[in-house]
C-alpha positions as CSV (number, residue, x, y, z in Angstrom):
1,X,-96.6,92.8,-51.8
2,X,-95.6,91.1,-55.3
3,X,-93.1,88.2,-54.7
4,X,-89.9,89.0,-56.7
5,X,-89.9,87.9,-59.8
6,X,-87.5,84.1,-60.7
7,X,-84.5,84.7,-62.3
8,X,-84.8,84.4,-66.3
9,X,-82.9,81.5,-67.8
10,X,-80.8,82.4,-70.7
11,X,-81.6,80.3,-74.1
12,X,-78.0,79.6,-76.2
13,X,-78.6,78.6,-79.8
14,X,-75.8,76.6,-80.9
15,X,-75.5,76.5,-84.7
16,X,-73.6,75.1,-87.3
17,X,-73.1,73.2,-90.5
18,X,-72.8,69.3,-90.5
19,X,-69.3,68.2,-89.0
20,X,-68.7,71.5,-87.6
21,X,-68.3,70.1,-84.5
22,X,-71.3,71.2,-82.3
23,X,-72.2,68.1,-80.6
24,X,-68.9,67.9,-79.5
25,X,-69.1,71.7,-78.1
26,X,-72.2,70.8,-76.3
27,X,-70.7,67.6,-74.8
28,X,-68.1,69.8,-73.3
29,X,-70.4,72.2,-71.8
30,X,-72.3,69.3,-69.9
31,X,-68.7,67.9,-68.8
32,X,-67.5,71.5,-67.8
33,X,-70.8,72.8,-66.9
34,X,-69.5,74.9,-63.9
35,X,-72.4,73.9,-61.6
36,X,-75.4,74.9,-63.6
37,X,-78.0,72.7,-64.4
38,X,-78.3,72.4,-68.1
39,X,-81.6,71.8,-70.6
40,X,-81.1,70.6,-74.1
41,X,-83.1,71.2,-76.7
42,X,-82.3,69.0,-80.0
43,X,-83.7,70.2,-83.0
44,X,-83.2,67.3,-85.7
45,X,-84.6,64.0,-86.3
46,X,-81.3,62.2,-86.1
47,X,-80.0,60.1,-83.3
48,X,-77.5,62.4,-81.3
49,X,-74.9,61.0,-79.5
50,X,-74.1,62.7,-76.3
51,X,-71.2,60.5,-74.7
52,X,-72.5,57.3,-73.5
53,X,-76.5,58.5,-73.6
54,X,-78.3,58.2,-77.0
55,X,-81.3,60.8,-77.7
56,X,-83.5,58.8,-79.8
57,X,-84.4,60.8,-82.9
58,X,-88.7,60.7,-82.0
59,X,-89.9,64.2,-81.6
60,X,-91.1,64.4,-77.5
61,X,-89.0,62.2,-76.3
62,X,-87.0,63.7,-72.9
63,X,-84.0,62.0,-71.8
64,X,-82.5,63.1,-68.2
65,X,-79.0,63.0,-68.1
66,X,-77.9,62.0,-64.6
67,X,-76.4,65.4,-63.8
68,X,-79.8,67.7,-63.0
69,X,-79.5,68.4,-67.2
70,X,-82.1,67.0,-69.6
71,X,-82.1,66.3,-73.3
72,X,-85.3,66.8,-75.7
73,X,-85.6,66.2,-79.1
74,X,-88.4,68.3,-81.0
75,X,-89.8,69.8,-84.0
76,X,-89.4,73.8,-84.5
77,X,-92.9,74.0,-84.4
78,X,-93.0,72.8,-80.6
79,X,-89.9,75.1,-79.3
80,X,-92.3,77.1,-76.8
81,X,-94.0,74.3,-76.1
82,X,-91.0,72.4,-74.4
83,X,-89.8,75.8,-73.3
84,X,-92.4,75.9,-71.7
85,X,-91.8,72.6,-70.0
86,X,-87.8,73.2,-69.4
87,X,-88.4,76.3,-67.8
88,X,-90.9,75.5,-64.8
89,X,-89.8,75.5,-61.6
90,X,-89.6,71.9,-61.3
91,X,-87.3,71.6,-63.8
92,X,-85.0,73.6,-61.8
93,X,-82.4,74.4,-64.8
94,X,-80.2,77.4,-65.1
95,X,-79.2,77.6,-68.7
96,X,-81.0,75.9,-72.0
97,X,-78.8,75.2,-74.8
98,X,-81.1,74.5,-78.2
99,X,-78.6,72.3,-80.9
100,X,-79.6,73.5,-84.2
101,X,-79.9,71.1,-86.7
102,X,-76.6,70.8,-89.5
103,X,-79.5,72.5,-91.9
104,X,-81.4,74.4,-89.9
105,X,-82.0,78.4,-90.4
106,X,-80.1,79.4,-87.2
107,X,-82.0,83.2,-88.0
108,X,-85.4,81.3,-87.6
109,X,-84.8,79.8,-83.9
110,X,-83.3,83.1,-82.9
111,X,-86.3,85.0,-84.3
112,X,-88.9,82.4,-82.5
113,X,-87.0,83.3,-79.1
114,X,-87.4,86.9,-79.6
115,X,-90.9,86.4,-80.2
116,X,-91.8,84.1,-77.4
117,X,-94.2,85.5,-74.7
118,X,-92.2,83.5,-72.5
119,X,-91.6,85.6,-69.4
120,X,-89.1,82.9,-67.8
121,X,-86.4,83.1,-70.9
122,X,-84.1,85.3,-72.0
123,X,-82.0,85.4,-75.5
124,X,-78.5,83.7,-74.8
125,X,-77.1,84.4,-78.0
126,X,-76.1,82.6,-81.5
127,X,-72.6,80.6,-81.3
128,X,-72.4,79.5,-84.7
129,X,-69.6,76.7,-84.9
130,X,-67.2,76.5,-87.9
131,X,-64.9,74.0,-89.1
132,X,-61.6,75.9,-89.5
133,X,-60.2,73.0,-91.5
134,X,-63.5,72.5,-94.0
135,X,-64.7,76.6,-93.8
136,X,-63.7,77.4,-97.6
137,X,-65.1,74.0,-98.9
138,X,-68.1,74.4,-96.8
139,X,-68.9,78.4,-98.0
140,X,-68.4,76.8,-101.4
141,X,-71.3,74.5,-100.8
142,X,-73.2,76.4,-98.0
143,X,-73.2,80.4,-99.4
144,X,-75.7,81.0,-96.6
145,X,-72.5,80.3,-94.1
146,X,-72.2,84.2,-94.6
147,X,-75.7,85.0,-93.8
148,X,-75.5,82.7,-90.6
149,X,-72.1,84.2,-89.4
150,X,-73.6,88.0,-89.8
151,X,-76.5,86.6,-87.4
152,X,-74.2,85.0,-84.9
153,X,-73.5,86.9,-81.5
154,X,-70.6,84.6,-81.0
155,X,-68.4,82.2,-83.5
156,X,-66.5,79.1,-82.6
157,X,-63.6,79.1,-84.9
158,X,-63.6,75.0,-84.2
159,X,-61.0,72.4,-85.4
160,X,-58.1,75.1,-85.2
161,X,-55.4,71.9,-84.4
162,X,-56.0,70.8,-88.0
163,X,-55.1,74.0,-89.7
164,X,-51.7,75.4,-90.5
165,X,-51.2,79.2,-88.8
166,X,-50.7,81.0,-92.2
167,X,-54.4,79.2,-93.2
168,X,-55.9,79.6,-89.7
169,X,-55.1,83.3,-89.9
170,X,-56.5,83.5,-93.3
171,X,-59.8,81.7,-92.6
172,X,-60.3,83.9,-88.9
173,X,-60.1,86.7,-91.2
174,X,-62.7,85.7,-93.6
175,X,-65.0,84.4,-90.7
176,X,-64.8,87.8,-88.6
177,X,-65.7,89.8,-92.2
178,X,-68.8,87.7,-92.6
179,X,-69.4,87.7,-88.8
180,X,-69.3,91.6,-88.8
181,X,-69.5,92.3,-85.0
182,X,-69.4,88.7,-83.6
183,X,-66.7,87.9,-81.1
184,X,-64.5,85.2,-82.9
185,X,-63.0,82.3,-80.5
186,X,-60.2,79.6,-81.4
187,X,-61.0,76.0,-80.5
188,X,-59.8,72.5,-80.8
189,X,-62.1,69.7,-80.6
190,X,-65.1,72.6,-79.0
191,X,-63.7,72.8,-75.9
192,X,-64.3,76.9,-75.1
193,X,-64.6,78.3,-71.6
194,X,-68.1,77.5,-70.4
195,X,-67.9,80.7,-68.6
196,X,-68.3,82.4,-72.3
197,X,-71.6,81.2,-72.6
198,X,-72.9,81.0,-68.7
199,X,-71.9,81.7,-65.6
200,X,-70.9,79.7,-62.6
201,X,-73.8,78.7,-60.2
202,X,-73.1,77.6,-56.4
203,X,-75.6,76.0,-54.5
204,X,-75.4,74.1,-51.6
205,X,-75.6,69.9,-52.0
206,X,-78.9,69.6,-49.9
207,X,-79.2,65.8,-50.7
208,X,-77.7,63.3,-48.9
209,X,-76.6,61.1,-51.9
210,X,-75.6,62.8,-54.9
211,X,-75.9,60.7,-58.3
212,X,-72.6,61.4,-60.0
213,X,-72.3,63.6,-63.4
214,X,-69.8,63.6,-65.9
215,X,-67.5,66.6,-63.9
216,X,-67.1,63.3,-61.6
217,X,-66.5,60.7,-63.8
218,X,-64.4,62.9,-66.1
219,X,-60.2,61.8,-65.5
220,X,-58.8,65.0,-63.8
221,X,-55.9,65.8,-66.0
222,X,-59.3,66.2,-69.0
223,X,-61.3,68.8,-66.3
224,X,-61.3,72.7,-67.4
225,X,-58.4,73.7,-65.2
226,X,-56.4,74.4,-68.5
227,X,-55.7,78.3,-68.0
228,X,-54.9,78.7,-71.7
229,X,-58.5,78.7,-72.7
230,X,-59.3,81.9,-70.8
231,X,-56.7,83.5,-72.8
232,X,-59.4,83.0,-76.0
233,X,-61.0,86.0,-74.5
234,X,-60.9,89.3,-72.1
235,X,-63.2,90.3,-69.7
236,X,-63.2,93.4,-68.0
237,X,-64.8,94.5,-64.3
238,X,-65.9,97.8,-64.0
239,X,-67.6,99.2,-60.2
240,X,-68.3,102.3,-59.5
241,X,-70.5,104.1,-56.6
242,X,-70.9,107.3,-59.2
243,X,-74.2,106.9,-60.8
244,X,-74.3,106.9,-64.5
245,X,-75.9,109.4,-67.6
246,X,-78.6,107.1,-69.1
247,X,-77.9,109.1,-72.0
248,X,-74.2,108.3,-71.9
249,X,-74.2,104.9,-70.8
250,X,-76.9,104.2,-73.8
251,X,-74.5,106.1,-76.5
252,X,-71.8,103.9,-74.9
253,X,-74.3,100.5,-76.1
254,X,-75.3,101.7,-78.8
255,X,-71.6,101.5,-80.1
256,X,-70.2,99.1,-78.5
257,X,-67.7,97.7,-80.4
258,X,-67.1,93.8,-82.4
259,X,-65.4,91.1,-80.3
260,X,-67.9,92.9,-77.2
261,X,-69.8,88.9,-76.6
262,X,-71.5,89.3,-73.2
263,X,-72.2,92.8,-71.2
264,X,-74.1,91.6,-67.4
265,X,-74.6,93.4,-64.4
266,X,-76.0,96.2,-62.6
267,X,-76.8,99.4,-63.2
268,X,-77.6,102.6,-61.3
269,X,-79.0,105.4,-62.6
270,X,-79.1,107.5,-59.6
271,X,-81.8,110.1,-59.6
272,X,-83.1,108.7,-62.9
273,X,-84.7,106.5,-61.4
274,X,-83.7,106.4,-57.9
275,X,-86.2,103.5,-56.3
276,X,-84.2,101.1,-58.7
277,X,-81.4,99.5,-59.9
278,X,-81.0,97.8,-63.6
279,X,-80.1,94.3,-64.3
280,X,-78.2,94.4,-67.4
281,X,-78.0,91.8,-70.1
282,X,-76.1,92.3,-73.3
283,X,-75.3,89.3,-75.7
284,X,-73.9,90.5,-79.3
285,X,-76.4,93.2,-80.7
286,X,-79.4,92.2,-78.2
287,X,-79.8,94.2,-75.1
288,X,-82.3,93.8,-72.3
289,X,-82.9,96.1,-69.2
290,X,-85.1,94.7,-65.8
291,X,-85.8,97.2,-63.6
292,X,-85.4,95.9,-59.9
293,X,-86.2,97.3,-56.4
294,X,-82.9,98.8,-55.0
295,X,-82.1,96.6,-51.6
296,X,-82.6,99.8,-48.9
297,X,-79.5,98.2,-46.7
298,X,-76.9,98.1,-50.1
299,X,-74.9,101.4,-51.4
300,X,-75.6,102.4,-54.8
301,X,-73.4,101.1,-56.8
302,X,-72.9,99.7,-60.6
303,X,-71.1,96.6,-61.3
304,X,-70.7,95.4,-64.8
305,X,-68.9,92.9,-66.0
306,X,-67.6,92.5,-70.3
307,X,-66.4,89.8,-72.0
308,X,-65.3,89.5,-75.5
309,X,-62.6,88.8,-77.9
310,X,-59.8,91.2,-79.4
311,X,-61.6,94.0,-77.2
312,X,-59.3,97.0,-76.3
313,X,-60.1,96.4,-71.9
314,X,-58.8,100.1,-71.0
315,X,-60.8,101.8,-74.1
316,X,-63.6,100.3,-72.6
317,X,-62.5,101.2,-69.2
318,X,-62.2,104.8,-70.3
319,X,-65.3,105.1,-72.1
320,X,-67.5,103.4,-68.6
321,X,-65.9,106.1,-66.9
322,X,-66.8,108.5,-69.1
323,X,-70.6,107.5,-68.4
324,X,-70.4,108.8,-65.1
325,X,-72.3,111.9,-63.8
326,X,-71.3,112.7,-60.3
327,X,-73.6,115.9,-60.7
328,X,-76.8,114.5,-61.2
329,X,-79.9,116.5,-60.5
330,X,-83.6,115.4,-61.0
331,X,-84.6,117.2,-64.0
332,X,-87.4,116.4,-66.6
333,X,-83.9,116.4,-68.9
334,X,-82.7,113.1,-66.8
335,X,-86.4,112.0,-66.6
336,X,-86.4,112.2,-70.9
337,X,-83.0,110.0,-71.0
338,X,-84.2,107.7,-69.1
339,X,-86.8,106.7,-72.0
340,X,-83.6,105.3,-73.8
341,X,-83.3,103.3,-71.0
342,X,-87.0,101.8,-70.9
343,X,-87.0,101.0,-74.2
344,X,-84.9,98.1,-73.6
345,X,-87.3,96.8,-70.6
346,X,-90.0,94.2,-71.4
347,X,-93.1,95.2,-70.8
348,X,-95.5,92.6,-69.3
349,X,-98.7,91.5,-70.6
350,X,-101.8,93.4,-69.5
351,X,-102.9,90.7,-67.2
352,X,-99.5,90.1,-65.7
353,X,-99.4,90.9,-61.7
């Protein structure tokens, strides 16, 4: 019998031009990193500064960051080659986070993941940082903001504190033009809900001594307890024991509207496909579908979960619904709308058990 297959980690590009305050995102993530174990990928030659722990600028060079995370700085060319690295089971991480360089072509790294014959990763999604205060100085020097912001799954409006309302409205509305579909998120000095970006991980403390990370040497009152940054964005449940219309629940994707950031989950398709159920990951326009052996001793049931920004939560509501088809017969009609489906699966390499 094959084992199951490992969980695949999700690989977050975070992007931005110089001073946009990505560093400063990422440090916030590793202080508020709700339990995951987090790999970083630098992609620049410059010493970064995360906290108190310098990652010197030579391309190889891992730092470990006390808290199960690591650091690695590294040329483009050698992404899959550390990827490779970061994701064995050694490493035992949950989440990697690659920091584009101030200059780098965001497009590129996101194109490279696609690409990657990988089987342990997974896309994350582009956050593309901005500088609220600097953003029409910056598109006057940097055109190619636009072309980065239509790529980006998701867009940190950062440095929000600085900017007047009247402005701030002004440059949000110029960001979400260029960012077409992007979900668009307020921030002050990068500090977003983690839970955005990845999702809470418990696991029991197995060792008798635990080194301390920077959730534990954070002061209290500066911990992510501050409920207002969960009112950036809406997130919507949706269960149901009714199977769905592949064909419905695909037209329902297919046009799933801006702001719409993150779509996980499980899916059941009844007599589509009735040995499995369908892990579902959505981040911005990418979509991926793993089949996986229905559990004989759990109900069918699908369980989704959406999170975006300015998202209408009962539309949505309505529309899930609307994908249900409590009169589902096997028919070669159901087998053919299934293929929409499938086409979202990856298929694995010839050799692949």
């Amino acid at each position: 019998m094959t084992p199951p297959r490992a969980p695949q980690i999700p690989v977050v590009v975070l992007a931005g031009f110089l001073g946009s305050g990505k560093t400063t995102l990422l440090n916030h993530l590793l202080r508020n990193r709700a339990g995951n174990r987090i790999g970083v990928v630098v992609n620049d030659f410059g010493a970064i500064e995360i906290d108190a722990m310098t990652v010197a600028g030579q391309v190889g060079s891992t730092v470990s960051l006390g808290n199960g995370c690591l650091c690695c700085a590294v040329d483009a060319s050698e992404l899959d080659t550390y990827l490779e690295t970061l994701t064995a089971p050694s490493a035992r991480l949950d989440v990697i986070v690659i920091e584009a360089s101030g200059l780098a072509e965001p497009q590129e790294l996101v194109r490279m993941l696609l690409a990657s014959d990988n089987p342990h990763i997974r896309y994350g999604g582009l956050v593309e940082v901005v500088d609220a205060a600097e953003f029409p100085a910056t598109r006057e020097r940097h055109p190619e903001i636009d072309r980065h912001l239509a790529a980006a799954d998701l867009i940190v409006l950062n440095k929000t504190d600085r900017v007047a309302e009247a402005e701030l409205r002004s440059v949000r509305e110029a960001v979400a033009a260029a960012g077409d579909r992007a979900a668009v998120v307020c921030a002050a000095y990068g500090r977003i809900d983690p839970e955005l970006l990845i999702d809470p991980v418990h696991r029991p403390d197995d060792e008798a001594v635990r080194q301390l990370t920077f959730e534990d040497l954070l002061p209290e009152a500066d911990r992510m307890h501050e409920e207002h940054l969960h009112a950036a964005y809406e997130s919507l449940s949706f269960a149901t024991d009714v199977p769905l219309s592949p064909r419905r629940f695909m037209a329902f994707l297919d046009s799933r509207p801006a702001g719409l950031y993150r779509i996980k989950g499980f899916a059941d398709f009844g007599a589509g496909d009735p040995g499995n159920r369908y892990v579902l990951h959505a981040v911005g326009r990418f979509l991926r579908f793993v089949p996986q052996p229905r559990p004989r001793d759990e109900p069918r049931r699908t369980q989704l979960v959406l999170i975006g920004s300015g998202i209408d939560a009962e539309a949505l509501r309505k529309e899930l619904e609307g994908c249900q088809d409590p009169w589902q017969d096997a028919t070669d009609e159901l087998e053919r709308s299934m293929w929409g489906v499938l086409r979202y699966v990856r298929q694995p390499d010839d050799g692949e058990a």
